[in-house]
N, C-alpha and C positions, 0 to 999 in steps of 0.2 A: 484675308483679314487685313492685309498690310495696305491694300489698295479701299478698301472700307475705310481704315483709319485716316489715311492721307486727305480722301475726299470728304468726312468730317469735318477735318482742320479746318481743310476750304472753304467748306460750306458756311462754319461759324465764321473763318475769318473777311467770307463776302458781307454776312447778314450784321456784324457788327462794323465794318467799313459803311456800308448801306443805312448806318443809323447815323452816321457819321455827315456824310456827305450824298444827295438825294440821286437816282441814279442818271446817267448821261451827265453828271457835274464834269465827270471825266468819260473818253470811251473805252467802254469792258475791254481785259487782255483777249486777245486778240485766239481764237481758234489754235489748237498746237495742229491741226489738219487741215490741208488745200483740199478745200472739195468744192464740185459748185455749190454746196446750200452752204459753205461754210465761207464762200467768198459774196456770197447774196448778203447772208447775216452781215456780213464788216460792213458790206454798202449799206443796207440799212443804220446797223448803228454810227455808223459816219452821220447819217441824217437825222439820228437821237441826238448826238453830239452836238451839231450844228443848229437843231431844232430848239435846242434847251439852253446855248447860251442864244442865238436870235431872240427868243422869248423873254429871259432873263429880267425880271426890273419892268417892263413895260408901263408906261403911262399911260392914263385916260388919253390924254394929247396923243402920244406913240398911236394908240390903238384907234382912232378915228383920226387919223392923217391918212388923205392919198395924195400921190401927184399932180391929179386934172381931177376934174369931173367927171367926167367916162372911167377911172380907174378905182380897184376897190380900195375900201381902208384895208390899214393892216389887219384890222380885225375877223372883216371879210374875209384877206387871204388866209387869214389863221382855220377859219371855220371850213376854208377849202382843202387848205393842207389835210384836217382833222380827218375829212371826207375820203382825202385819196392814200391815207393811212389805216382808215378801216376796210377800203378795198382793198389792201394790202394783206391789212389781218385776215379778212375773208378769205380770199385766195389760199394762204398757205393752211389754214383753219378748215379747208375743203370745204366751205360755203360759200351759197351766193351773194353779191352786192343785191339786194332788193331795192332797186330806183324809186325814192318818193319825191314827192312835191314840198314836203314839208319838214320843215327846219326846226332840229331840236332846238332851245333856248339857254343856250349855257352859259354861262358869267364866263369871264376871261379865266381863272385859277380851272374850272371846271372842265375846258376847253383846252388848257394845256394841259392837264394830268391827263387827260383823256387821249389825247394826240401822245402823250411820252408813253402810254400806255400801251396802247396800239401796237406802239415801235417796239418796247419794248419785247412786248408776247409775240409780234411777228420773229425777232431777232431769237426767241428762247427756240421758237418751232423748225425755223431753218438752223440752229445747230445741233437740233437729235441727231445721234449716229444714224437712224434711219431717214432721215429727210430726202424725199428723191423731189427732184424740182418738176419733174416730167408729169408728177399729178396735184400741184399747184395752180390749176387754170381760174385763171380771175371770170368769173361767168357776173354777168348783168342780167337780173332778171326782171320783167317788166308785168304788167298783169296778161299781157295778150302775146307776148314772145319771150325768150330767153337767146342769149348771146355768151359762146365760150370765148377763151382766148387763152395761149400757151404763155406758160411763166415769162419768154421774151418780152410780151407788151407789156406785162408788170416792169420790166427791168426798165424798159422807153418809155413806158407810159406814165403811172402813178409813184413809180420811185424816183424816176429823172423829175418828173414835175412839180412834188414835191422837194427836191434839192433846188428848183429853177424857183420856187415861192418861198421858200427858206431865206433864199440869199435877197428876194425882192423885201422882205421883212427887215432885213439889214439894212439894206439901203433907204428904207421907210424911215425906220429910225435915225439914220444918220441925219436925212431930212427934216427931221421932227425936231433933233437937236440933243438925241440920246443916245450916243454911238453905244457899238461893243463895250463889256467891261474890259478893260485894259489884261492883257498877257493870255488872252482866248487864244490857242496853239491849234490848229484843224490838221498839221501836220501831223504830231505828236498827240492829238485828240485829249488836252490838258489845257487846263489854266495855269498859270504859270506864278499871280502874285494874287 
């Protein structure tokens, strides 16, 4: 009863924080357990964190800026990120990524709740007490083959490379002439003023 009660508190006093401030403003306390799905989840929310202030405020200008001509806008990277965050969800979801040709159409606000979203439910799924990473296999499926692969390439593949287009976003914007908001903490996973 006493352990009911306590997780009530919490419950109400996340859901009322939560109406407060939208989530990844800050990053979630952190796991009270070392386990691997419970140090997978911190990596991921490190890239909610990082995801949602990169995003932050974006302008028309922010989001069709790239470097050259050969490189994509931020928008672009945004829509890539979004992609290699649903193979994320997929994977720990125990579904496959089904590869198409064709691009959903999403306004920038729709494209980011969608990407925080992603991160979000993958981060809730890798911290059940029962999360075992060993049947998390990110499979690709195609109309005429399918393709596995163990939780590792998620960790190199789609989570490092969204962390590696995250920070490209950052430096878009610094380009564009929209840095960070001021007192963004990735140590401390906080804003600070």
């Amino acid at each position: 009863m006493k352990t009911f009660f306590v997780l009530s508190i919490m419950a109400f006093t996340c859901g009322l924080y939560a109406q407060d401030k939208p989530y990844y403003y800050t990053i979630p306390e952190a796991p009270k357990a070392y386990t691997a799905a419970t140090v997978a989840a911190r990596l991921v929310d490190g890239l909610g964190f990082r995801y949602f202030w990169a995003t932050e405020g974006l302008t028309k200008k922010d989001l069709a800026f790239k470097p050259s001509d050969s490189a994509r806008t931020s928008y672009e990277t945004l829509q890539h990120i979004e992609g290699l965050t649903s193979v994320l969800l997929n994977a720990v979801s125990k579904q496959p990524t089904v590869i198409s040709t064709e691009e959903e159409k999403l306004s920038f606000a729709e494209l980011r709740k969608k990407t925080l979203m992603n991160i979000q439910s993958a981060s809730e799924i890798l911290k059940k007490p029962d999360a075992n990473l060993e049947e998390f296999d990110m499979i690709f499926k195609r109309p005429d083959r399918s393709r596995s692969f163990p939780f590792w390439n998620l960790v190199n593949g789609p989570i490092s490379d969204a962390l590696w287009h995250v920070g490209q976003v950052v430096s878009f914007r610094r380009s564009s002439g929209n840095p960070l908001p001021e007192g963004v903490n990735v140590l401390t996973g906080k804003k600070t003023n």
